[in-house]
VEXTOR-810084 format. One record per atom (N, C-alpha, C, O): x, y, z. Coordinates in steps of 0.02 Angstrom, whole numbers, plus 50000, padded with zeros to 5 digits. Layout:
N
XYZ;...
This chain:
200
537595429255213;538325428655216;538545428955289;538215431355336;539205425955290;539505425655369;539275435955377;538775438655399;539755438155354;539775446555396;539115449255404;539025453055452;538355447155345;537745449655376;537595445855432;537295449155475;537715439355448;537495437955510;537915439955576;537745439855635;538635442155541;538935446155617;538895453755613;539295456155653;538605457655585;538315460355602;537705463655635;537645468755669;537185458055610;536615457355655;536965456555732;537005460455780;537135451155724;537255450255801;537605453855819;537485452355878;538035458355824;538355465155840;537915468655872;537935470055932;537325471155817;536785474155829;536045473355894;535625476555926;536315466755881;535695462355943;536125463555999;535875465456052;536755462655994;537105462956074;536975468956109;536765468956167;537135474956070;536995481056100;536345481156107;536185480256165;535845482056068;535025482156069;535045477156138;534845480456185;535215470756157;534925468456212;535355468356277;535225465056327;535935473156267;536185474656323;536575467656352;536555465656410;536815465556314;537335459456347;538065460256316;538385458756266;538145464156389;539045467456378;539585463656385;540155464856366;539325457556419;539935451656430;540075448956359;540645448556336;539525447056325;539675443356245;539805448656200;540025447856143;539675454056226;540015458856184;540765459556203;541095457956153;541075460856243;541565463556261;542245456556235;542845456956219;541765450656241;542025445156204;542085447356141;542635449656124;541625447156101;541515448156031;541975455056014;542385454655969;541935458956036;542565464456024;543315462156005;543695464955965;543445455956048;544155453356050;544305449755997;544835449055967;543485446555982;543665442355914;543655446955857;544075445655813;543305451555850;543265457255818;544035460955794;544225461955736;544425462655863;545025464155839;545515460155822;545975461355783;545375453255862;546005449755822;545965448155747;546465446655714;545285448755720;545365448955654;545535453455616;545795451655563;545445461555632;545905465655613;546515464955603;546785465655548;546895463055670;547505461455684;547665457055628;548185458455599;547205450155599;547435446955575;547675449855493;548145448555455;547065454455490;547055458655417;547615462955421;547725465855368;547905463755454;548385468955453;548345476955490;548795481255489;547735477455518;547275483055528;547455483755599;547125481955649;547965486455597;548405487455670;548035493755707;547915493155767;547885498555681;547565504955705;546845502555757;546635503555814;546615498055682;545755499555714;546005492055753;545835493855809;546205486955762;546305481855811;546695484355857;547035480055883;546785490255880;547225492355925;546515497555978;546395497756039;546245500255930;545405504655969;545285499755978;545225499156039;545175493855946;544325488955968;544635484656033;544275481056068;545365485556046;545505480056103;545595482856175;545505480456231;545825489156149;545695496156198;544995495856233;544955495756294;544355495556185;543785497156209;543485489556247;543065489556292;543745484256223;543495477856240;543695478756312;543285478756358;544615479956323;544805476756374;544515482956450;544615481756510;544165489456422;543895493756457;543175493156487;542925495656538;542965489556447;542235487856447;542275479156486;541705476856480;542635475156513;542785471856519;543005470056584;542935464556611;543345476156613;543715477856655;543155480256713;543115478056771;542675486256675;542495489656725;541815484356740;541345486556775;541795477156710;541195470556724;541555467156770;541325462756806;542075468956769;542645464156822;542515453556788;542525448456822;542405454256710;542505448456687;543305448856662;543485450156605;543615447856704;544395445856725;544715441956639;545115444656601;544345434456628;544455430456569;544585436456522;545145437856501;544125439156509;543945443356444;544555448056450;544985448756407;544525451456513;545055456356539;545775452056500;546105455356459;545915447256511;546555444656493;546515443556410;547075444456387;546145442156370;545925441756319;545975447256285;546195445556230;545875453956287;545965460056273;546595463656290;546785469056268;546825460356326;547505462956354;548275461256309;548765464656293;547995452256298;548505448556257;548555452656182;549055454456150;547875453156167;548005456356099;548005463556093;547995466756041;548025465656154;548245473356160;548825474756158;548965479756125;549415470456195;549925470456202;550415467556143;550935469756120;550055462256130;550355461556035;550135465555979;550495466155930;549465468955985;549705473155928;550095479755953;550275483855910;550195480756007;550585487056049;551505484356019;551895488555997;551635478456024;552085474455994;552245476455931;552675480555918;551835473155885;551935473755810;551725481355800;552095480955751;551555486355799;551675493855788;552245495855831;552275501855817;552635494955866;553605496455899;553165503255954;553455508555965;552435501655985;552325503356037;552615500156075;552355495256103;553345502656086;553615499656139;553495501356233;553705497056272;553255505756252;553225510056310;552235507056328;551995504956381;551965508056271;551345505656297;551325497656297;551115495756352;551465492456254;551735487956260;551945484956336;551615481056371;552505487456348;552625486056427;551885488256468;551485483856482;551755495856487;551315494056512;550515487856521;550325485456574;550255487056468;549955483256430;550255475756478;549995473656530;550685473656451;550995468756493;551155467856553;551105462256578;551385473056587;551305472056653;550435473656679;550465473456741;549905474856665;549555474456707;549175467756689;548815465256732;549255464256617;549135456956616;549605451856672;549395447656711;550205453956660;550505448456733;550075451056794;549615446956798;550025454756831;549605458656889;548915452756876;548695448456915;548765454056831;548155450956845;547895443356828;547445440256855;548305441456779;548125436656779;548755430556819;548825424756801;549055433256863;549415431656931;548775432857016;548605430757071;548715436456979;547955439357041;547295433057042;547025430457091;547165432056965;546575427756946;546815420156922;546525417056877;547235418256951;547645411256922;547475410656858;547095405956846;547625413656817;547535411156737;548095411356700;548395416056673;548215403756704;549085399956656;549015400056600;549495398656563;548225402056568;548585402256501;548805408756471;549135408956419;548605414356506;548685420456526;549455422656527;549705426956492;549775418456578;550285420056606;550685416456552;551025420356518;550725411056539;551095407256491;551155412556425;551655412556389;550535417256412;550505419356342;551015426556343;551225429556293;551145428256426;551355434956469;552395433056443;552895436556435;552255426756439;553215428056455;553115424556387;553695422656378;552765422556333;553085423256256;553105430056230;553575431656194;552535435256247;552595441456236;552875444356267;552805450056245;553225444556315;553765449456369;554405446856311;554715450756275;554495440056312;555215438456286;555195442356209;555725444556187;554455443256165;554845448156092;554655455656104;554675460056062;554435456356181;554715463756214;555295464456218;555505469256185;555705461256250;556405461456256;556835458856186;557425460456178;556585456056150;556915453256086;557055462656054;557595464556033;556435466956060;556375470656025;556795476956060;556915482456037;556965474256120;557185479656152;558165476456140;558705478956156;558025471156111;558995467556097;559355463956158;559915461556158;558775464156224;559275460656275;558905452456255;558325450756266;559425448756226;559295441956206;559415436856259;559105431556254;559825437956308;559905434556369;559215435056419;559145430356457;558785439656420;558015439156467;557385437456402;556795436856416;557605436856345;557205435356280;557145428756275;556595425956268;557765425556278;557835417356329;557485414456359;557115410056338;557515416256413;557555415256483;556685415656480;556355410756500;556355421656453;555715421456458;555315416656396;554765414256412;555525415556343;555245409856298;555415402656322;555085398156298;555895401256368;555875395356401;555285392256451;555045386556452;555145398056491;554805399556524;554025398756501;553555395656526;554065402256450;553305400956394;553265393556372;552775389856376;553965392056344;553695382756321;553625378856366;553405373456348;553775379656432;553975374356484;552945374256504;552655368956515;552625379956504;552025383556532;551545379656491;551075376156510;551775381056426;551465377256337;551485371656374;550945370656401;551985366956389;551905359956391;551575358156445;551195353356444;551635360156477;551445359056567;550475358156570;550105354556604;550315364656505;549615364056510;549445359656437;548955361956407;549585357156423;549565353056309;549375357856292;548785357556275;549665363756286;549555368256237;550305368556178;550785372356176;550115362456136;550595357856083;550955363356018;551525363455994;550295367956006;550345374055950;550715379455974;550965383455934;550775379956033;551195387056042;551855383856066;552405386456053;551785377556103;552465375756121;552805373256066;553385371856080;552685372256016;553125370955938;553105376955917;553605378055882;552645383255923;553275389755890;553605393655930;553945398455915;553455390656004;554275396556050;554745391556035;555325393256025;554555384156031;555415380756015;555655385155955;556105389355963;555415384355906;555385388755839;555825395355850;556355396755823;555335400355913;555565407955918;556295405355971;556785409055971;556315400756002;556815399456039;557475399756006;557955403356018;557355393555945;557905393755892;558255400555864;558835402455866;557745403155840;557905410555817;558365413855858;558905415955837;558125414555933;558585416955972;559465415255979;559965418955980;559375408355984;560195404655982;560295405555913;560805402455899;560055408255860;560465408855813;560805416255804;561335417455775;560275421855841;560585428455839;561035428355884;561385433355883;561205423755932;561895423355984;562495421055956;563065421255979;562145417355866;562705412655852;562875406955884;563445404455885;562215404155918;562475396455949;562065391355910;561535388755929;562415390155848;562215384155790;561935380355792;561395379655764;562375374655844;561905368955888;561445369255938;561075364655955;561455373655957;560725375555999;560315376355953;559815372755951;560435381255903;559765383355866;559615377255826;559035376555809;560035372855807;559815366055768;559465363755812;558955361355787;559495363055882;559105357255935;558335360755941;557795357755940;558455367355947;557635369955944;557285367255883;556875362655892;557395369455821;557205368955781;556855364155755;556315364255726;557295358755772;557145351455760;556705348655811;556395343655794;556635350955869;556295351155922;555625352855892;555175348855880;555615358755883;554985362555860;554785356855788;554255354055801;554995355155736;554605353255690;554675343655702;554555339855654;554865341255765;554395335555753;553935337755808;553465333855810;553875343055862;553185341755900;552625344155830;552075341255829;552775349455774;552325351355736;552265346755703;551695345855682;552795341755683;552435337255645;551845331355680;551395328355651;552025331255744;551565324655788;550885328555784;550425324455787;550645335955778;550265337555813;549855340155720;549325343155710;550135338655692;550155342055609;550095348355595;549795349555542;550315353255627;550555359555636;550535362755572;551035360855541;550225366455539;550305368855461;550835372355443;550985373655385;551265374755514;551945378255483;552525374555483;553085376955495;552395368255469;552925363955481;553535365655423;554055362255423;553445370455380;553985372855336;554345377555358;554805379555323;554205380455421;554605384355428;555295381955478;555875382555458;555105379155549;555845375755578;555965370255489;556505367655478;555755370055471;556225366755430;556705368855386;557195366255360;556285377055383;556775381555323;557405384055371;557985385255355;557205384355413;557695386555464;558255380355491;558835381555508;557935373455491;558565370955492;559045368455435;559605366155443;558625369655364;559195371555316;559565377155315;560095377255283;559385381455342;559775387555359;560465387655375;560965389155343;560285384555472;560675381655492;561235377455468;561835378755480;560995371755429;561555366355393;561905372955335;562465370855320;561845376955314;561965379855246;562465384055288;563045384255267;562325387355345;563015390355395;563415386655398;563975387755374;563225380555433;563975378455440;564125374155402;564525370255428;563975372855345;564455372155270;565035376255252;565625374655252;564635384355231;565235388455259;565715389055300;566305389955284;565475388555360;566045387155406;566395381255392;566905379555421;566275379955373;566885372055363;567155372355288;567345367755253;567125377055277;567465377855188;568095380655196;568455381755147;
């Protein structure tokens, strides 16, 4: 089965002392926690990756452990470690030129600040993330900050903005066949269903 053979290799990594593919394999390790829901133990294993990682001075990995340190620091309302977490990913991967790093730094700063309610630098920094998305064809993330973009102009209450994201976001998901293409769409029925109301 897949998990006996990742476990072996778990086992071989340590037995042969290769800390770089380990310290990798940690990250993939927690983001699947993360993905399970397993916020605790993907929160140790990204801790230990991005430590073990750090002190190899493999920088990549370093940013890799950081991103998903700082999002699951995110999704548990570690808000205080969170920031930190994030600022020493900008530090460094500003230090080590790595854009996809930095691009991934101001979608997660902006639902730092989403979470903190200032929606005017929550903006400002997901713009910043899609402009980064496009700049490098990274097609999948720049169709869900249009997405998280929308969201934003709709908690300001700006209708037609949030219709232009939206719609924005689900034809790049549709060119690129994006599997969440139901969601800017549920959202721009949303949208149309507001201002029905408003016009009643």
């Amino acid at each position: 089965s897949v998990k006996r053979h990742t476990d072996a290799l778990r086992v071989n990594l340590v037995r042969y002392d290769w800390p770089l593919i380990l310290c990798d394999f940690i990250a993939i390790d927690a983001h699947t926690l993360f993905n399970e829901g397993k916020l605790n133990e993907a929160h140790k294993l990204f801790k230990r990756g991005h430590k073990m990682a750090q002190e190899r001075k493999a920088y990549t990995i370093v940013h890799k452990n950081l991103r998903g340190l700082s999002l699951t620091q995110l999704r548990m309302g570690l808000l205080e470690e969170a920031e930190q977490s994030l600022q020493q990913l900008w530090q460094s991967c500003n230090q080590h030129e790595d854009n996809y790093s930095k691009a991934l730094y101001y979608l997660y700063h902006g639902i730092f600040m989403l979470q903190k309610n200032d929606l005017e630098l929550t903006e400002n920094r997901i713009v910043l993330a899609i402009q980064m998305f496009q700049k490098n064809e990274l097609y999948k993330l720049a169709a869900e900050g249009m997405n998280l973009l929308g969201d934003i102009h709709r908690s300001r209450e700006n209708l037609d903005q949030a219709h232009t994201q939206y719609t924005r976001s689900l034809k790049l998901m549709t060119k690129i066949n994006h599997p969440d293409q139901d969601i800017p769409l549920l959202n721009i029925a949303i949208i149309m269903s507001i201002k029905n109301l408003h016009q009643q």
